[in-house]
KEKE-3310 file (N, C-alpha, C; in steps of 0.2 Angstrom, whole numbers, plus 5000, padded with zeros to 4 digits):
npx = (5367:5370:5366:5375:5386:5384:5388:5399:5408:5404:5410:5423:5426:5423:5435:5444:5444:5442:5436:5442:5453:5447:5442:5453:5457:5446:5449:5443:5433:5433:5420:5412:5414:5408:5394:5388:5387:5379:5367:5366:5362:5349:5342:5342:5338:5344:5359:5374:5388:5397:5401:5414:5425:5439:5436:5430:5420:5410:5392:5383:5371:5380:5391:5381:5378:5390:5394:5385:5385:5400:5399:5386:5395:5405:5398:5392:5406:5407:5399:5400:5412:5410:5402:5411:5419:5431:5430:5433:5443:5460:5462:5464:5465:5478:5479:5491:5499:5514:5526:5540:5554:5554:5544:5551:5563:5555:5542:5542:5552:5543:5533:5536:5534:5523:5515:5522:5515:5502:5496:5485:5482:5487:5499:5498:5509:5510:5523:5524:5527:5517:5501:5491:5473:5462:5451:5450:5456:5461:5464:5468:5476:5486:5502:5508:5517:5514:5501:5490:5476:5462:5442:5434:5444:5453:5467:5480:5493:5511:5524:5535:5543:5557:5562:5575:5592:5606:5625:5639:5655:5664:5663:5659:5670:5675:5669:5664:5651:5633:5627:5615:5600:5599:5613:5611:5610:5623:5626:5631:5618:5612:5595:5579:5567:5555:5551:5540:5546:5556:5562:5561:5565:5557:5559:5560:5561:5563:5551:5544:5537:5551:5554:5566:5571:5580:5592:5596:5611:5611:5596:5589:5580:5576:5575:5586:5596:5601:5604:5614:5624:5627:5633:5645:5651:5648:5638:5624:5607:5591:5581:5570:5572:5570:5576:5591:5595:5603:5613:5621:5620:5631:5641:5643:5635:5630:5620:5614:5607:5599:5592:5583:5575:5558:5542:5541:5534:5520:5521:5507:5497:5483:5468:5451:5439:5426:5409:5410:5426:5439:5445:5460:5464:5462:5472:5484:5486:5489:5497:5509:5508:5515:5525:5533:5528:5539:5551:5565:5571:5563:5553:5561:5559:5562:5574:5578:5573:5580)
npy = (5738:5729:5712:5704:5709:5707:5695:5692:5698:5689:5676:5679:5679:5666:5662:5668:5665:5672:5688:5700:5696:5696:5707:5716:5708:5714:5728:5734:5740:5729:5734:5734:5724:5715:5718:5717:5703:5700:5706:5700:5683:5689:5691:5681:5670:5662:5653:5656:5656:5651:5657:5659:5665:5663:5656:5653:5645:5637:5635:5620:5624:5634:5629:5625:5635:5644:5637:5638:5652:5654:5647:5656:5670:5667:5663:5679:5685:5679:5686:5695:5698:5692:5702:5712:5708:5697:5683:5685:5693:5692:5697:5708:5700:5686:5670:5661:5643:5633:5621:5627:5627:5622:5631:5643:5638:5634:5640:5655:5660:5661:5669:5682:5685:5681:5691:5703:5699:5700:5713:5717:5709:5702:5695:5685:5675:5658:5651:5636:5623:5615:5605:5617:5622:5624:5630:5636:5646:5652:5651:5653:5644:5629:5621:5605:5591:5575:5561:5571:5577:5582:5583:5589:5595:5600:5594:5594:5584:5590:5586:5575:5570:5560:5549:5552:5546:5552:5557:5566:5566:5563:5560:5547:5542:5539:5532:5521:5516:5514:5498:5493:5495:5492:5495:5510:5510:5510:5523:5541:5553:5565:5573:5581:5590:5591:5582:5566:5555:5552:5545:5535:5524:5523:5511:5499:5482:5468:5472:5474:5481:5489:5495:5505:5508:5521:5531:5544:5555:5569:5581:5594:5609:5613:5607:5612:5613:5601:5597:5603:5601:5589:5590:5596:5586:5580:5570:5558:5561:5561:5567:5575:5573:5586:5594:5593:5592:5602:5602:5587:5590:5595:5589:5590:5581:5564:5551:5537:5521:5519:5507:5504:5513:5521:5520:5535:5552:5562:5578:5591:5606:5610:5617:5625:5617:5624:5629:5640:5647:5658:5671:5673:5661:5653:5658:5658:5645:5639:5643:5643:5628:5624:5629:5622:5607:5608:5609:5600:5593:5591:5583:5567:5561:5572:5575:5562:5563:5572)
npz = (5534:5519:5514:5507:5512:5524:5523:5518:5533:5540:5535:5537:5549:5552:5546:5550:5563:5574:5582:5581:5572:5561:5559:5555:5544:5539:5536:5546:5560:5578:5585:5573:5567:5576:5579:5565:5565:5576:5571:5562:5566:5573:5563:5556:5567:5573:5581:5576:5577:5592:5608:5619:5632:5629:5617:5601:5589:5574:5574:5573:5565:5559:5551:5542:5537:5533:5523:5512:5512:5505:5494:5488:5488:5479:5468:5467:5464:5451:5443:5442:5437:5424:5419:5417:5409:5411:5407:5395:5391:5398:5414:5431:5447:5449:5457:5460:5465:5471:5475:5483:5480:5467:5463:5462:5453:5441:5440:5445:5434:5423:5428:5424:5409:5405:5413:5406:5394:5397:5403:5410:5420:5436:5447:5463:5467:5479:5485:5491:5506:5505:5504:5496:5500:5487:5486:5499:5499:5490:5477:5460:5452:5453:5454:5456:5462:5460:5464:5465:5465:5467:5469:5457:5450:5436:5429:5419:5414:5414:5414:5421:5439:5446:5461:5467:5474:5477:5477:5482:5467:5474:5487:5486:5480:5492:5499:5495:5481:5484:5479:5482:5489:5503:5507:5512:5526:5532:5527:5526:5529:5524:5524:5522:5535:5531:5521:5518:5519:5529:5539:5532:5517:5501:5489:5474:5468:5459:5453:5465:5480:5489:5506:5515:5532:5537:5545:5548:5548:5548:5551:5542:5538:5523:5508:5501:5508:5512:5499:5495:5504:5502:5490:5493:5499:5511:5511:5511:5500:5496:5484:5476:5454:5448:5458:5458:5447:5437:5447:5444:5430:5430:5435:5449:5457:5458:5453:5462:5463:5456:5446:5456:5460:5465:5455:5441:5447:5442:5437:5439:5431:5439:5440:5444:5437:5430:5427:5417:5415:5419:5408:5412:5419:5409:5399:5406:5412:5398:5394:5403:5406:5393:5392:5404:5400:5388:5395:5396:5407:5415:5407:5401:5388:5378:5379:5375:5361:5356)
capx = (5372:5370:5368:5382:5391:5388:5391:5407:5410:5402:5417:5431:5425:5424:5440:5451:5443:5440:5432:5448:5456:5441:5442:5463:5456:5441:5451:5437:5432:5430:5414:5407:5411:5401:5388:5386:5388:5372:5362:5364:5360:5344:5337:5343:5335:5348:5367:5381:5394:5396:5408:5418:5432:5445:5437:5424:5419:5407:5389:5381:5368:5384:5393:5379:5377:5395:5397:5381:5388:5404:5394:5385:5398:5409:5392:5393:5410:5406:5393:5403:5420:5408:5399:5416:5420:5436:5427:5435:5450:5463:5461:5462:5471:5477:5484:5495:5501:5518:5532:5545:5560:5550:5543:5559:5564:5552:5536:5545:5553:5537:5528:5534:5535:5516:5514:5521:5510:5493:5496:5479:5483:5491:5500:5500:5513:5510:5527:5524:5529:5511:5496:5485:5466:5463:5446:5448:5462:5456:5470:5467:5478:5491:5506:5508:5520:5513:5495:5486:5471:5453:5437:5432:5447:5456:5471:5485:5501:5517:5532:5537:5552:5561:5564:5583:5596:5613:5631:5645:5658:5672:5659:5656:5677:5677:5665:5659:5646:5630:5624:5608:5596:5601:5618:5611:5610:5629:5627:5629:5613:5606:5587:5575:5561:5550:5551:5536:5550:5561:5563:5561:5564:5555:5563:5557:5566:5560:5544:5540:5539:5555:5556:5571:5573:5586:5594:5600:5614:5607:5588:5589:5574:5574:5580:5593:5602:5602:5607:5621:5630:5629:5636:5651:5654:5647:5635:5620:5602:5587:5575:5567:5575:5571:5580:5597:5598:5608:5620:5622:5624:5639:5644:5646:5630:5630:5613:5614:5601:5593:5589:5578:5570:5550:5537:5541:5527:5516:5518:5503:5494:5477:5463:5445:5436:5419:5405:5414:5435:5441:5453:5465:5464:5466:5477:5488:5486:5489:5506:5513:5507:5518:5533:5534:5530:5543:5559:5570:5573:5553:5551:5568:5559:5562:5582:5580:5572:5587)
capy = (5734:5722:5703:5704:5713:5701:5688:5693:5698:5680:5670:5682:5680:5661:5658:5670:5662:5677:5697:5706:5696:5697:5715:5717:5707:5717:5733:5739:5739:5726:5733:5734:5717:5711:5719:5712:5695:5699:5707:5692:5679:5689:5690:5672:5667:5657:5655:5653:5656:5650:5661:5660:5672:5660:5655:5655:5641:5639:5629:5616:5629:5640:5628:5625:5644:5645:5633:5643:5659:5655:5647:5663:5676:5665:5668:5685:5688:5676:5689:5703:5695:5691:5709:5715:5704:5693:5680:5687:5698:5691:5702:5706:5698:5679:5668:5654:5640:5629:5620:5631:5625:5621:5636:5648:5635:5633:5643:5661:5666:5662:5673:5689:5682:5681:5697:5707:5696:5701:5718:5719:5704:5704:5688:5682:5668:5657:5648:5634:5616:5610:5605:5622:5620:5630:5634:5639:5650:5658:5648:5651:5636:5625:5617:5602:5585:5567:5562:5574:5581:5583:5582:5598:5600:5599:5593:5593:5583:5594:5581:5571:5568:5556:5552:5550:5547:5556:5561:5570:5560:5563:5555:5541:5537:5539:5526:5518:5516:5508:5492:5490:5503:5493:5498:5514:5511:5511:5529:5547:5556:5572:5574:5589:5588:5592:5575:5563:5550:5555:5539:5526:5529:5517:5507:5493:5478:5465:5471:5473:5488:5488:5498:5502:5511:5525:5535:5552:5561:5577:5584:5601:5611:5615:5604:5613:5612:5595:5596:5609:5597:5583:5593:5596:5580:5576:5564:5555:5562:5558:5573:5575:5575:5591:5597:5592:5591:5606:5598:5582:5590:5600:5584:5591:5577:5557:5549:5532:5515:5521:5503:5503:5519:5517:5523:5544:5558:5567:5585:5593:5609:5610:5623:5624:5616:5626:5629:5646:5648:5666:5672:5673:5655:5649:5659:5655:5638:5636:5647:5636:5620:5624:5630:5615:5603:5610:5607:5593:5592:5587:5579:5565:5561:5578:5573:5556:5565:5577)
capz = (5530:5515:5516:5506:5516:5530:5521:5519:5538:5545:5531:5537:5556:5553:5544:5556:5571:5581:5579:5577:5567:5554:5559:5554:5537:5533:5535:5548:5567:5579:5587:5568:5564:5581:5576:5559:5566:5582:5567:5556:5569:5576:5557:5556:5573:5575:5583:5572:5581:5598:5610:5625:5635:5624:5608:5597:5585:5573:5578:5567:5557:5556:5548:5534:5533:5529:5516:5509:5511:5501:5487:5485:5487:5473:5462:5465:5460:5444:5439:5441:5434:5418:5416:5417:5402:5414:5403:5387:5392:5404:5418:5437:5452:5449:5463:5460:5471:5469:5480:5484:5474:5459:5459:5462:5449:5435:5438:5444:5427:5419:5426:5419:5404:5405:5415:5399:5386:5398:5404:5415:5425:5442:5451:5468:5470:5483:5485:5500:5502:5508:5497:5497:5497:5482:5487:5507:5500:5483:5472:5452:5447:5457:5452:5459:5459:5463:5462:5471:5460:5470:5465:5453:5447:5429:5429:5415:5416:5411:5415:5426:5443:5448:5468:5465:5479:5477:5485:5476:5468:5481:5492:5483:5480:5497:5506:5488:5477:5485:5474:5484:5496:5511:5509:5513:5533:5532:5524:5532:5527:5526:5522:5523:5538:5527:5518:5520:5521:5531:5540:5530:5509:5497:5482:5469:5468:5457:5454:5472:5484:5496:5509:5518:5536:5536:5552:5544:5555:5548:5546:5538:5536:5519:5504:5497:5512:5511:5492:5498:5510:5498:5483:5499:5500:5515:5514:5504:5501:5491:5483:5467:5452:5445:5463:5456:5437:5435:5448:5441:5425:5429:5438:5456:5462:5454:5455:5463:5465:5449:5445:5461:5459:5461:5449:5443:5449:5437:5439:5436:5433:5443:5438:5445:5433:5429:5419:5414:5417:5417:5401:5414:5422:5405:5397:5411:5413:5393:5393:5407:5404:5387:5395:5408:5394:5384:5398:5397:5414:5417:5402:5399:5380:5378:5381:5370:5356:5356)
cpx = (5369:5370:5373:5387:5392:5389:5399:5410:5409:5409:5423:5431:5427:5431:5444:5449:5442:5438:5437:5450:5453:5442:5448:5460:5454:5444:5444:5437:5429:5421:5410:5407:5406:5395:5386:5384:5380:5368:5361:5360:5353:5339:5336:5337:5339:5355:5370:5387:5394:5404:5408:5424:5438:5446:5430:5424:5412:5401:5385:5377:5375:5390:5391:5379:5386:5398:5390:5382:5395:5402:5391:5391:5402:5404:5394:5400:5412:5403:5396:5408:5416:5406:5406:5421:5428:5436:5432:5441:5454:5464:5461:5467:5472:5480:5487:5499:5507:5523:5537:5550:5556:5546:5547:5562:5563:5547:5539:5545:5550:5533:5530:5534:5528:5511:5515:5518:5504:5494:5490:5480:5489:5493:5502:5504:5513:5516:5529:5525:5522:5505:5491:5478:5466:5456:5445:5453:5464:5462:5465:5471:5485:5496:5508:5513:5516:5505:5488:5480:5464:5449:5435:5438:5447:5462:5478:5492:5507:5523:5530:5542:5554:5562:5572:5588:5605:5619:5634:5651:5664:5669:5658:5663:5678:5675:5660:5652:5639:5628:5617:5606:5598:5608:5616:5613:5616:5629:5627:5624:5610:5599:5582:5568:5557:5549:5546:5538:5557:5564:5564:5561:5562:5557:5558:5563:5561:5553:5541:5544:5545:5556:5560:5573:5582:5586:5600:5605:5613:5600:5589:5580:5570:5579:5585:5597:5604:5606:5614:5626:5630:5635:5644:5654:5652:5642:5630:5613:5599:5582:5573:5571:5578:5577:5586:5599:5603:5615:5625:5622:5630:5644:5648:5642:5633:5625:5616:5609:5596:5590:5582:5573:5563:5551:5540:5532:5528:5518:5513:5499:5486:5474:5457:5440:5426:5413:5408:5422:5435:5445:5459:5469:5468:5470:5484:5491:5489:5498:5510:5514:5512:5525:5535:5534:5537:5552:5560:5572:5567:5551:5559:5566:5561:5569:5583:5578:5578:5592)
cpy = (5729:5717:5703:5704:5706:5696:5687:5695:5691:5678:5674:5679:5670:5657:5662:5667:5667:5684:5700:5704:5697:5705:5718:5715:5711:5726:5740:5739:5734:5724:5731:5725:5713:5713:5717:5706:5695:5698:5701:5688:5682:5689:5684:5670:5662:5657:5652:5655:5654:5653:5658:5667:5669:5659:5657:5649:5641:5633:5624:5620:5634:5638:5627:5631:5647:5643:5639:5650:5661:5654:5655:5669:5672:5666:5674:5686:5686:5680:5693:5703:5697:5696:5713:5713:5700:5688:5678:5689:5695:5699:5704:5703:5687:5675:5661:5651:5637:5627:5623:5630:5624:5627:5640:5645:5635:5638:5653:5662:5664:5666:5681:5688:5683:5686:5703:5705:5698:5707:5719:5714:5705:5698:5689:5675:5667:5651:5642:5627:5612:5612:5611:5620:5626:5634:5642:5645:5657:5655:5647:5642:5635:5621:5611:5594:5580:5568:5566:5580:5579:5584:5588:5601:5598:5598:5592:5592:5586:5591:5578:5570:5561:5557:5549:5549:5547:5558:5563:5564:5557:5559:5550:5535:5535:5531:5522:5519:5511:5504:5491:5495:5498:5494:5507:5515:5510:5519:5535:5551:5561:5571:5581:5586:5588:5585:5570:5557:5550:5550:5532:5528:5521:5516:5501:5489:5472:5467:5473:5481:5483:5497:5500:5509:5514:5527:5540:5556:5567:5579:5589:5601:5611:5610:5606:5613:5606:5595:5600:5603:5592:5585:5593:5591:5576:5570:5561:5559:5561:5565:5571:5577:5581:5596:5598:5591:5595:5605:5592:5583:5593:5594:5584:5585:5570:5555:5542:5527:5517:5515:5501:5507:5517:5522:5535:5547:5559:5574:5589:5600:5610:5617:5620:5623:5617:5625:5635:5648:5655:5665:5671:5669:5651:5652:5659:5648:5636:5638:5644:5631:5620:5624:5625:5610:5602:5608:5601:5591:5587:5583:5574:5564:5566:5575:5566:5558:5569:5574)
cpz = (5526:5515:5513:5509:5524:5531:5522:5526:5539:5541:5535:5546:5556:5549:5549:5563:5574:5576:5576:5573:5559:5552:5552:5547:5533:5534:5540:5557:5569:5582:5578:5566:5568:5580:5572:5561:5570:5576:5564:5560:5573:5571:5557:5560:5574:5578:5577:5573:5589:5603:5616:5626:5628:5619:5606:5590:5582:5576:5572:5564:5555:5553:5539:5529:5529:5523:5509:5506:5505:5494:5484:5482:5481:5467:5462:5462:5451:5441:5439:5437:5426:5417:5417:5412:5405:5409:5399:5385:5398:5408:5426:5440:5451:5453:5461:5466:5468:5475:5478:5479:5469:5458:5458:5453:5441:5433:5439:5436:5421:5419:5425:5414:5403:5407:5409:5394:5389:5404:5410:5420:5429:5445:5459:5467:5477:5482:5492:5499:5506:5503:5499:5496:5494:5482:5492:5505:5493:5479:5467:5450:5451:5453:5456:5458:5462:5462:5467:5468:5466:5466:5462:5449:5441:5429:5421:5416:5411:5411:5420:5432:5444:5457:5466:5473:5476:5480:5479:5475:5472:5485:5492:5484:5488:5502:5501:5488:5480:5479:5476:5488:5502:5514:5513:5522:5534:5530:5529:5527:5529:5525:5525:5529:5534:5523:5522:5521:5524:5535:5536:5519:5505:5490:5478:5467:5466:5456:5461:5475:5490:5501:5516:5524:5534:5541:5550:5550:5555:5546:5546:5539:5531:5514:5502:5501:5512:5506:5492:5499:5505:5492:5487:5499:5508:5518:5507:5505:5497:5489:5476:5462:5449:5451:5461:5449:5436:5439:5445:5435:5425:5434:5447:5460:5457:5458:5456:5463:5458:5449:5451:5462:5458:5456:5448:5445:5445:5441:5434:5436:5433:5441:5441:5440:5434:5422:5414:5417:5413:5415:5407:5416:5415:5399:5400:5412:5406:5392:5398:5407:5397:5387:5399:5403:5391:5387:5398:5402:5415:5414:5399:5392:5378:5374:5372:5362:5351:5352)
residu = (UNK:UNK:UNK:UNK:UNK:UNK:UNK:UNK:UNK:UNK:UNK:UNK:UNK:UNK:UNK:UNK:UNK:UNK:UNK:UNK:UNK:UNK:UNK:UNK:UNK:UNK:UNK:UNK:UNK:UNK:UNK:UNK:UNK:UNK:UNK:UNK:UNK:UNK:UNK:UNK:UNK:UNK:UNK:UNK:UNK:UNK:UNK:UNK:UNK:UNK:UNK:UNK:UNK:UNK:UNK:UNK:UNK:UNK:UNK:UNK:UNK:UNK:UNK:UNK:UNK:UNK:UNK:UNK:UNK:UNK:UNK:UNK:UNK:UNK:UNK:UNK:UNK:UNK:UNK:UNK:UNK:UNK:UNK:UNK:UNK:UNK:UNK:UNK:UNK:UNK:UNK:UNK:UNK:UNK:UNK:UNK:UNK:UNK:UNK:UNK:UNK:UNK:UNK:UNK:UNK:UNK:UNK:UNK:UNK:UNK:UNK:UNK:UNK:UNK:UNK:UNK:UNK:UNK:UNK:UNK:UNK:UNK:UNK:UNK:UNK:UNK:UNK:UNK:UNK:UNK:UNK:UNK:UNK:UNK:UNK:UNK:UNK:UNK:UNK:UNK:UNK:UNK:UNK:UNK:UNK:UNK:UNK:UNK:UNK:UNK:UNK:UNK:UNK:UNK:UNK:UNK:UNK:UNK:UNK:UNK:UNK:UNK:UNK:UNK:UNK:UNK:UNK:UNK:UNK:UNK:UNK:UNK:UNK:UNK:UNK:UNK:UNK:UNK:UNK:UNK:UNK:UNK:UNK:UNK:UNK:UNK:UNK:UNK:UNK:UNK:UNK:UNK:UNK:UNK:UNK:UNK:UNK:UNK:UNK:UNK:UNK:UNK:UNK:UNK:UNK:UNK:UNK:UNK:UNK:UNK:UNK:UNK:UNK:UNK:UNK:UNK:UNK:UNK:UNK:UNK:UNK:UNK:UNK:UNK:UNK:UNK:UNK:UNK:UNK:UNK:UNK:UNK:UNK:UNK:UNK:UNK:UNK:UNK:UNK:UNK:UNK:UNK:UNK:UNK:UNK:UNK:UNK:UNK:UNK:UNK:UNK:UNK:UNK:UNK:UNK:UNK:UNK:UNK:UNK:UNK:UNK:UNK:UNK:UNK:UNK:UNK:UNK:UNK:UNK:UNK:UNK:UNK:UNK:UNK:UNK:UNK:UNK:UNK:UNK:UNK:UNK:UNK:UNK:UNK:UNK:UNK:UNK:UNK:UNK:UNK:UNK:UNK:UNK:UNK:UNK:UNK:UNK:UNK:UNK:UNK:UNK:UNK:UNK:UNK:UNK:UNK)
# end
């Protein structure tokens, strides 16, 4: 077996935690990956794994070995990607990340639009509502709202949201119109668990941060349940604005507390900034970055220009 080779066993063994499931990844058997793993550490002379009946973690040389190992094999694929001319030709497997509704959203029916402009190239969507590490997880280029760019990357901003709070207008005739966010702890409230405020929702008032406890009678899973019920009539919720625009245009939602609204999120798309980007990264990155620019939802100048 090739150091290569067991390079690639040791990372698959140390990201799935255990033999099989390294196994089940590398499409191969559990004896052959224990073996790879002894032989490596008897050339070594060293342990990098440390086992029990129940687990297996790795040990301090086999965390430096790991970080080494990924370094490497990401070279090799860099040398083979470029004699293969990736470089030059978009080409190959590309993975994209985004939040679930903004991708279904905005980034979906981009990419076939981008799938028949570069015929060789292949997309994984990764559609999830938590920040991916783009390394531990092979992400080409990331969508991302709010300020959330890491060291390496390259970031370009495509628009921006709004966190807005919303009910429908039957709602509104019902149990009026707040004037202030601490009217809201009278309000009946959905919100999505998924929300990093799900508790407590922050506002600007004079210049200054306010922020004002909430007690929701409903947490949902997912925000569009939330934006469901409210569109229903039955209560108030706060989401991003891109969530709701096509409601409150067709006038089933009414945005409220605008005046208080903090600062909007940047949304941005994220690429591994190298000494060489594959045709694929940036021809991808440039034909989205162009399309989100270009929406009026994301971009309100867009709206005032109009």
């Amino acid at each position: 077996m090739d150091r290569f080779h067991e390079m690639q066993v040791f990372v698959a063994v140390a990201e799935a935690e255990g033999f099989a499931a390294a196994a089940r990844r590398l499409d191969t058997s559990p004896p052959s990956v224990t073996r790879a793993i002894a032989a490596m550490e008897e050339r070594i002379g060293t342990q990098l794994l440390a086992r029990t009946t129940r687990s297996l973690h790795l040990t301090e040389a086999g965390q430096r070995y790991l970080e080494d190992c990924r370094r490497i094999l990401a070279e090799l694929g860099e040398a083979e990607e470029a004699a293969a001319g990736s470089y030059s030709i978009p080409c190959g497997q590309l993975t994209v990340t985004a939040p679930v509704l903004f991708g279904e959203l905005y980034v979906a029916p981009a990419l076939g639009e981008y799938l028949d402009r570069f015929p060789l190239v292949n997309i994984n969507a990764l559609l999830v509502d938590r920040v991916v590490n783009m390394t531990d997880e092979g992400v080409d280029v990331a969508v991302r709202i709010g300020h959330l760019q890491e060291p390496g990357q390259q970031a370009i901003k495509v628009g921006e949201v709004r966190r807005v709070v919303c009910a429908s207008p039957t709602y509104l005739e019902q149990h009026g119109r707040p004037r202030h966010p601490a009217q809201l702890r009278e309000a009946r409230i959905a919100t999505a668990a998924s929300s990093q405020s799900a508790r407590e929702w922050g506002f600007v008032e004079a210049g200054r941060p306010l922020n004002v406890p909430i007690e929701p009678r409903l947490v949902v899973s997912a925000n569009n349940a939330a934006i469901h019920l409210a569109r229903l009539g039955w209560g108030v919720t706060r989401v991003l604005s891109y969530q709701v625009a096509a409601a409150v245009a067709a006038g089933e939602l009414e945005i409220v507390l605008e005046d208080f609204e903090p600062a909007p999120l940047p949304i941005q798309v994220l690429y591994q900034k190298t000494s060489r980007v594959p045709a694929k990264v940036n021809t991808f990155v440039d034909f989205l970055s162009q399309r989100l620019a270009q929406d009026a939802a994301l971009n309100p100048a867009i709206k005032r220009r109009g």
